[in-house]
Structure formats: structure tokens, C-alpha cells
C-alpha positions in Angstrom: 0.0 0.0 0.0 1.5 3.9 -1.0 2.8 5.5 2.1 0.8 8.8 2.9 2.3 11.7 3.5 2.5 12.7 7.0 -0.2 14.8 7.3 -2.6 12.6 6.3 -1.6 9.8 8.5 -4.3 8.6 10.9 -3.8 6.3 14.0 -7.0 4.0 14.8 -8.3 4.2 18.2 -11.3 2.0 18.6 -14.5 3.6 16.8 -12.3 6.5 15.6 -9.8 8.0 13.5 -7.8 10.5 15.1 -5.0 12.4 13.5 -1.3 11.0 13.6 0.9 12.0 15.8 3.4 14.8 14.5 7.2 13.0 14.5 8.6 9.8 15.6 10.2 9.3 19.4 13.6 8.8 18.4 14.6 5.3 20.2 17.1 4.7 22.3 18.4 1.4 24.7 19.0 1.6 28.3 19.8 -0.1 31.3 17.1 -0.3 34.3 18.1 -1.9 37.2 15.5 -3.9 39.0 16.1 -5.1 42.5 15.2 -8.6 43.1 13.1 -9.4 46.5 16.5 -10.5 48.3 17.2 -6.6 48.0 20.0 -7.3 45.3 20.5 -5.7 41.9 19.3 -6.9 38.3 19.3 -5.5 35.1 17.4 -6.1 32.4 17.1 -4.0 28.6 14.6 -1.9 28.3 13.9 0.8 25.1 12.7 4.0 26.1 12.2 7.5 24.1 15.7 9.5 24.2 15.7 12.1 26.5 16.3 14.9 23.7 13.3 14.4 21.8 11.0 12.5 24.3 7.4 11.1 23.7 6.3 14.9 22.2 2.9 14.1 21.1 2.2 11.4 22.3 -0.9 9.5 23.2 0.2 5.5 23.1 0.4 2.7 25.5 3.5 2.2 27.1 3.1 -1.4 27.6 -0.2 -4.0 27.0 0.1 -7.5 29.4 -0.2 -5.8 32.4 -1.3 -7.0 35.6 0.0 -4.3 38.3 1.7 -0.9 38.1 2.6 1.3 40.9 3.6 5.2 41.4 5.6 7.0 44.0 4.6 10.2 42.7 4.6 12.9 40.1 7.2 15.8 40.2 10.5 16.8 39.7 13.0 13.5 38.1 15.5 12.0 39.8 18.6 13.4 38.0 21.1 10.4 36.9 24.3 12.4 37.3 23.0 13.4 40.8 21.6 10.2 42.1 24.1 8.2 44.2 23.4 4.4 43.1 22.1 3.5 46.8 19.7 5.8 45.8 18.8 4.4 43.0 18.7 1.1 44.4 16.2 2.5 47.6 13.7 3.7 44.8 14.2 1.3 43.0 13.8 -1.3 45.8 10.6 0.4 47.4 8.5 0.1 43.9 9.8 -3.3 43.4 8.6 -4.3 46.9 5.5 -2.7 46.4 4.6 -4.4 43.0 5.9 -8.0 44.3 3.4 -7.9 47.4 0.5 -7.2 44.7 1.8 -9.8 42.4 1.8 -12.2 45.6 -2.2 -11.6 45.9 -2.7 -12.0 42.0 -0.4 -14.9 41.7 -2.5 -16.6 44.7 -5.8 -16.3 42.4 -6.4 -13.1 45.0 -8.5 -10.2 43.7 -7.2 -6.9 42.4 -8.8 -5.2 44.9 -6.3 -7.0 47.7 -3.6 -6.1 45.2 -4.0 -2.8 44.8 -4.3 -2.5 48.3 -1.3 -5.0 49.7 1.0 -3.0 46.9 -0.1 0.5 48.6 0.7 -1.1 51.9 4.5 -1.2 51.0 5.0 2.2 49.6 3.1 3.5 52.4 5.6 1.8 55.1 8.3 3.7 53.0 9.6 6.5 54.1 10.7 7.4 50.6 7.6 8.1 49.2 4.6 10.5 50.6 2.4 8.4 52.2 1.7 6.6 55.6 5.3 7.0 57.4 6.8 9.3 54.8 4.2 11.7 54.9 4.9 15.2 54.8 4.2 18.1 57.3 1.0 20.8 57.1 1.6 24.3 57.7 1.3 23.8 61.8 3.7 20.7 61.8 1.6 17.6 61.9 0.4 15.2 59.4 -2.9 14.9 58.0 -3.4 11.4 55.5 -5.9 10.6 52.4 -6.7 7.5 50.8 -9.2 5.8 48.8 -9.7 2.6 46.8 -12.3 1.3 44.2 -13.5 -1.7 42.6 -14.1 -2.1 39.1 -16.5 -4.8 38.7 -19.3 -3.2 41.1 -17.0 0.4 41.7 -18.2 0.0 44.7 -15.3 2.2 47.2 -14.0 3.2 50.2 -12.1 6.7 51.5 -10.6 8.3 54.4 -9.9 12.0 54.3 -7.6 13.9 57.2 -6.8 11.1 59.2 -4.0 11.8 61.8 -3.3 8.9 63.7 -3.9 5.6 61.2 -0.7 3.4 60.2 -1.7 2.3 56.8 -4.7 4.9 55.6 -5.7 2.4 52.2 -6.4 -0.5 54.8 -8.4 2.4 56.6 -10.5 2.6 53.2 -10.8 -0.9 52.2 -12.7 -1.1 55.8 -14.8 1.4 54.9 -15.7 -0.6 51.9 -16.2 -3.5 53.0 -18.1 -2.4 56.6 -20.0 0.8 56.0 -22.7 1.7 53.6 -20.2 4.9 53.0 -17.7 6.5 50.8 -15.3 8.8 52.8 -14.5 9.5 56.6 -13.1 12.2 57.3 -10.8 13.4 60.5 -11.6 12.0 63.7 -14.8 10.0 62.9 -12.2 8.2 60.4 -9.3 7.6 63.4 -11.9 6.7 65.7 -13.8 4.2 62.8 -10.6 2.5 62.1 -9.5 1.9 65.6 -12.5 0.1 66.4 -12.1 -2.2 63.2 -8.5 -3.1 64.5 -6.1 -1.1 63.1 -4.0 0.0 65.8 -3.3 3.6 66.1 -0.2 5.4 65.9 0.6 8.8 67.6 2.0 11.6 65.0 6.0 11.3 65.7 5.8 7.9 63.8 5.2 9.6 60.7 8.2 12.2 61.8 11.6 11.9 59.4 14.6 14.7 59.1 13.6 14.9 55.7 10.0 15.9 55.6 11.3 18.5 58.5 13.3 20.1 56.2 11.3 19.9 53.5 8.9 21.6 55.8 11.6 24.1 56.9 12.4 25.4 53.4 8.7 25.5 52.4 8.3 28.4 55.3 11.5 30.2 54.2 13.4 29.1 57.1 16.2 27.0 56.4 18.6 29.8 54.4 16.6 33.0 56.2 16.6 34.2 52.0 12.7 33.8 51.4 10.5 31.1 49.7 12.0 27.6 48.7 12.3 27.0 45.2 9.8 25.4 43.7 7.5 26.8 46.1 4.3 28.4 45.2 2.9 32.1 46.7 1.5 30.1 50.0 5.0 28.7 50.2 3.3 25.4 49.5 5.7 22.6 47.8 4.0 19.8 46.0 5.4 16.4 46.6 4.0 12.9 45.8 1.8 10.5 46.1 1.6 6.6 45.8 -1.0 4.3 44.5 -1.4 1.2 42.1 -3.9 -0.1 39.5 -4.1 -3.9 38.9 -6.0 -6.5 36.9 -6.7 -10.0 38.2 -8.1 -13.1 37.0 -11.2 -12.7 36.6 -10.7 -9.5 34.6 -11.7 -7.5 37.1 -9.9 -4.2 37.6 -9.4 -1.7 40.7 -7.3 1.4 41.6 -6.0 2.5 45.2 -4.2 6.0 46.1 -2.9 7.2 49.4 -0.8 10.5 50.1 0.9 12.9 53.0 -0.3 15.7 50.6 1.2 18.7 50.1 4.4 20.2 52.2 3.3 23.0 54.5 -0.5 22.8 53.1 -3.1 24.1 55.6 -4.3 22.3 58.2 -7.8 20.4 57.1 -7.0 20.7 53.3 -8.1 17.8 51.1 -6.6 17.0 47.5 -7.4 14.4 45.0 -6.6 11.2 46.2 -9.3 10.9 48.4 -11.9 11.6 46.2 -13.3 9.1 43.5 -13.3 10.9 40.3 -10.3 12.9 41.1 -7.8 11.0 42.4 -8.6 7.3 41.8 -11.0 5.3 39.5 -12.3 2.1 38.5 -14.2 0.5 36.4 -14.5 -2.6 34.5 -16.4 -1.5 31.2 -13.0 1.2 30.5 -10.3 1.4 33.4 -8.2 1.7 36.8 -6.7 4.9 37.3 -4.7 6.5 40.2 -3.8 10.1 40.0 -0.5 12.5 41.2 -0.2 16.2 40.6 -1.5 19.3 41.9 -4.5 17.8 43.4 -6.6 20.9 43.3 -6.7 21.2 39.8 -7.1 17.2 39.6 -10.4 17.3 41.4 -11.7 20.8 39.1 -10.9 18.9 36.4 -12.6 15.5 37.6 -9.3 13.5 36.4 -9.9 10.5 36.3 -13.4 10.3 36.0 -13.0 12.4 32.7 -10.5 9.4 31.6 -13.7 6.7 32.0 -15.7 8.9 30.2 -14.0 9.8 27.3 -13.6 5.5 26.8 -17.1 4.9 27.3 -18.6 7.7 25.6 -16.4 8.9 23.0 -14.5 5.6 22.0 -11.2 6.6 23.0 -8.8 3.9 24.2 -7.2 4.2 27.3 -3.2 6.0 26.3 -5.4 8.3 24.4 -8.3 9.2 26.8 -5.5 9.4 29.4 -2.9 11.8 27.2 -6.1 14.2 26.4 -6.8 14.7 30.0 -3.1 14.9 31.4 -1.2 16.4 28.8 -3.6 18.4 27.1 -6.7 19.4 29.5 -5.1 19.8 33.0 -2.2 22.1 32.3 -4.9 24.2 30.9 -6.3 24.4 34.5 -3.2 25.6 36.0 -1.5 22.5 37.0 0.6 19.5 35.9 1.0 15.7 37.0 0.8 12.3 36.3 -1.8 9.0 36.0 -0.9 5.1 35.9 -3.9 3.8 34.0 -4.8 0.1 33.0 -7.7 -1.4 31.1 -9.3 -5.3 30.8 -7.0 -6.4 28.5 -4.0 -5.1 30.2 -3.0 -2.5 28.1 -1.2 0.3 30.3 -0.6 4.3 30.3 1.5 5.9 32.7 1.2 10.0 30.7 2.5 12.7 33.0 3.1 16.4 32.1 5.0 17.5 35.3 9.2 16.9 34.8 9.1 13.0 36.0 7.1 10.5 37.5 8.5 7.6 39.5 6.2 4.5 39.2 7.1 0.6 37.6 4.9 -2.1 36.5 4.3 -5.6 35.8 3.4 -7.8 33.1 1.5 -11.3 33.0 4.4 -13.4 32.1 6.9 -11.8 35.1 8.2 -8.8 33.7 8.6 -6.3 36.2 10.0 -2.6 35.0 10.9 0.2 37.4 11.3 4.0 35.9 12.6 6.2 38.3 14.9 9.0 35.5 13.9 11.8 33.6 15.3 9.6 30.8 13.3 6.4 31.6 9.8 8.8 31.7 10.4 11.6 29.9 7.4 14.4 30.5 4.3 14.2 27.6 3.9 17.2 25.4 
């Protein structure tokens, strides 16, 4: 068949024809190391976009087969020249960990609900990532903790909003799944609600680390005495990440779980995204599983991930190109940026982002398991 010229090139995207994508991601081999569960170093090939001309455009899966993917968060790269390789190997070891506890459920015949949630678990207990014991500090010095988590095949879901003194806050809104006829709890109802289910509370200094201090430290323009941190915005506010995970399981049934610290030096009581179905995290089974990271606030104006499902079901998109038009194209529109892992039925996976980098890893049905940690490995959409 004659080659057309580029301008009239289409891609196919289920019931539609969308216009090709202007230029071709220049490809380019590299090296990611994968930690093994006995905490050693492995390497494996893996071909990602070069770094100088990056995925510009783009709106395709980054992998199909997939079971379980994971993020630790949407923000600024981990620079390779700057990244010490223990580092490298922590981050690198914390998504590992995290996808290996989900792949233990799914391998079981467990559902992806229990995934999504075991998976949380471990970044949560990290005090790498911002969530559970690496949370960060609000404006007055405590911590304040969202989660939620949804199921595909009946979206039925579970939240907690605010929570102060709760270990792991996704177990927190499994429980409030599976044991109330609500959605979201929100401050002290939500400590007191998962006490009495078991969960043993923790007072706030377990959730305390030298780093999130400082983090708070600069954030208030105290740690040089020369003014707001950079990368700071006009509250002083500086985003940092979140965590959460997406996963498929045997039965074809999908599900999506976030949990975060928030934001560094954010006022006490505020709420973001990952809390709140629509916004932060999605599921269903008829398009996909989504869990959000960004600038929450403009997430939940935007309805995020919500908008995802609805471009699928409504205007035929698949899921890299319902979840490009709503990161790349729609959000920074609203005054923010960020990321989304997003998986559909038949395991075809997204992971778009529009801030500088977005740490998160994945597996595949036959064992595959890829990390992506470098501005390199994930370069920004555009």
C-alpha cells in the first residue's frame, strides 16, 4: 500500500480516527536496574524515548500485558548524574517491593482489589515516598493522611480524608468498603472508625523523618533566612507525591488505590485528590483503573480521572489516548501539571505525566517487572 504523507496519516483508536501524531520518538536502549526481593540488583534492557526528543505528542500505550503498576509520585526526576546508586537502588527497591506484594495476591488467584491494596501497603511503610510513614508536614507541623480505593467490577469504594493517627490509611478505606454503607470518613470519625475495626493507632511522631522536616523548613522560608523555597508556590506550599497502584486479576476484574501525605506545609484540614473518586482514583470494569499524582486541586476541578472513563465509554477513546487528552492536554490548561498510571481489561497500560518526571514501575502477565525512576526512563508528555 503507498505510504501517505505525513499529514494525512491517521492512527485507529477503537471507533475512531484521530490524526497521527506529528514526529517519531527517536529510540534509544537503556539499562534499568531492577532489585530482586532479596534486595540485590538486576538488570534487564529496556527501550525508552531519548531524553532529547522525548514522547512529544504522544498518546500510546507504554506497555499492553499488564497485571499491576505502581507510582511513587509525580514531580521533579530524579537526575542520573545526581543520584548516588544506593539511591537508586532505595527507589528502585521500594517500587519493586511494592509491585511483588501485589503480584503475591494476584499470583494466589487473589483479587485486584487486595492487590491494589497490599502494593499501597509497602510504599506506604516507605519513608521514601509520601504516604503513611513518609508523609509530609501541614503548615502547623503535623500530618494529616488521604486514601481511597475502588472496585471495578461493582465500583463499589471506600475513603478516608484527614486522618492523623492511622498506620496504613488504604487499609483504613478498604474497611470502609467492605463495613460501611459509605464512601469517605473524614478526620476523627475516620481515626476513631478505624480503631474500632483493629487497626492499631499510631501517635504523630511515627510519621516524623529529618527529611519531611526540612522539607517543611524550606517551604516556610526558614532554612537559608533568603525567602521562599524554590519550587514553592505564593503560599510557600511545595508539591510532593503520592503513591497508589492499578491492577487486573483473574477474573478480569480491575481496581485502583491511592494514598498520600499531601502537600508540604499545606493548611491544616486541606483535602486534595486522592481521596476523592473521580479525582484521584478510579475504577471500572467496562473502560479502566486509574490513580492520580499532581497538583490535586486542579485534579479534582478537572474531575481527572473520572474524565478518563468517560472519554472510553462515551467517545471511544482507548485508554493512552483518553488518558494523554486529560493529562497532557486538559489539565495544564487548569493551572496544573502531574501524572496518572492507568490500566484497562485487557492489560494494556498508560502511565502520561506532564510534570518533569514521574516515579512508578509495572508488571506484566508473564513476570516482567520494570521500574522507571529517570527523567530519561519517563520523559514528560507534550
Amino acid at each position: 500500500m503507498a505510504q501517505l504523507p505525513r499529514s494525512k496519516r491517521a492512527l485507529h483508536t477503537g471507533r475512531r480516527l484521530v490524526p497521527a501524531l506529528a514526529g517519531v520518538a527517536t529510540l534509544a536502549a537503556v539499562l534499568v536496574v531492577v532489585p530482586g526481593d532479596d534486595g540485590a540488583a538486576r538488570s534487564r534492557p529496556h527501550t525508552a524515548p531519548a531524553a532529547a526528543d522525548g514522547p512529544a505528542g504522544r498518546g500510546r500505550p507504554d506497555a499492553h500485558d499488564v497485571v499491576l503498576a505502581v507510582h511513587g509520585g509525580a514531580g521533579s526526576a530524579l537526575s542520573r548524574d545526581d543520584t548516588p546508586p544506593e539511591k537508586e537502588k532505595a527507589y528502585r527497591a521500594g517500587l519493586t517491593r511494592a509491585l511483588r506484594a501485589g503480584q503475591r495476591v494476584l499470583d494466589a488467584g487473589g483479587s485486584s482489589t487486595k492487590a491494589v491494596e497490599k502494593a499501597v501497603n509497602e510504599l506506604e511503610n516507605d519513608p521514601l515516598f509520601n504516604a503513611g510513614k513518609g508523609a509530609v508536614f501541614t503548615a502547623d507541623a503535623g500530618h494529616e493522611l488521604d486514601a481511597s480505593l475502588m472496585r471495578g467490577s461493582d465500583m463499589a469504594s471506600g475513603a478516608v480524608a484527614g486522618v492523623k493517627h492511622v498506620r496504613n490509611p488504604i487499609t483504613a478505606a478498604r474497611l470502609v468498603m467492605d463495613r460501611t454503607k459509605h464512601v469517605l470518613l473524614a478526620g476523627q470519625g475516620a481515626d476513631d472508625f478505624a480503631a474500632a475495626q483493629g487497626l492499631k493507632p499510631v501517635t504523630q511522631d511515627y510519621f516524623w523523618t529529618q527529611k519531611r522536616w526540612d522539607e517543611l523548613m524550606k517551604a516556610k522560608g526558614k532554612a537559608s533566612g533568603k525567602g521562599k523555597a524554590k519550587g514553592a508556590d505564593s503560599d510557600g506550599q511545595v508539591t510532593k507525591g503520592t503513591v497508589g497502584a492499578v491492577a487486573l486479576d483473574g477474573h478480569k476484574d480491575l481496581a485502583a488505590a491511592t494514598s498520600t501525605g499531601g502537600l508540604t506545609n499545606k493548611m491544616a484540614g486541606r483535602v486534595g485528590d486522592s481521596p476523592l473518586l473521580g479525582a484521584g482514583t478510579y475504577a471500572k470494569n467496562r473502560t479502566m483503573a486509574a490513580s492520580a499524582t499532581g497538583q490535586g486541586e486542579v485534579f479534582i476541578r478537572g474531575a481527572a480521572t473520572a474524565t478518563i472513563s468517560d472519554l472510553m465509554e462515551f467517545d471511544g477513546r482507548d485508554v493512552a489516548s483518553a488518558a494523554y487528552e486529560v493529562l497532557v492536554k486538559r489539565l495544564p490548561k487548569l493551572g496544573g501539571d502531574g501524572g496518572v498510571i492507568a490500566l484497562d481489561r485487557s492489560g494494556t497500560f498508560d502511565a502520561p505525566h506532564s510534570s518533569e518526571g514521574m516515579l512508578h514501575g509495572y508488571l506484566t502477565r508473564d513476570g516482567k517487572l520494570v521500574t522507571k525512576i529517570f527523567k530519561e526512563e519517563s520523559p514528560p508528555n507534550r
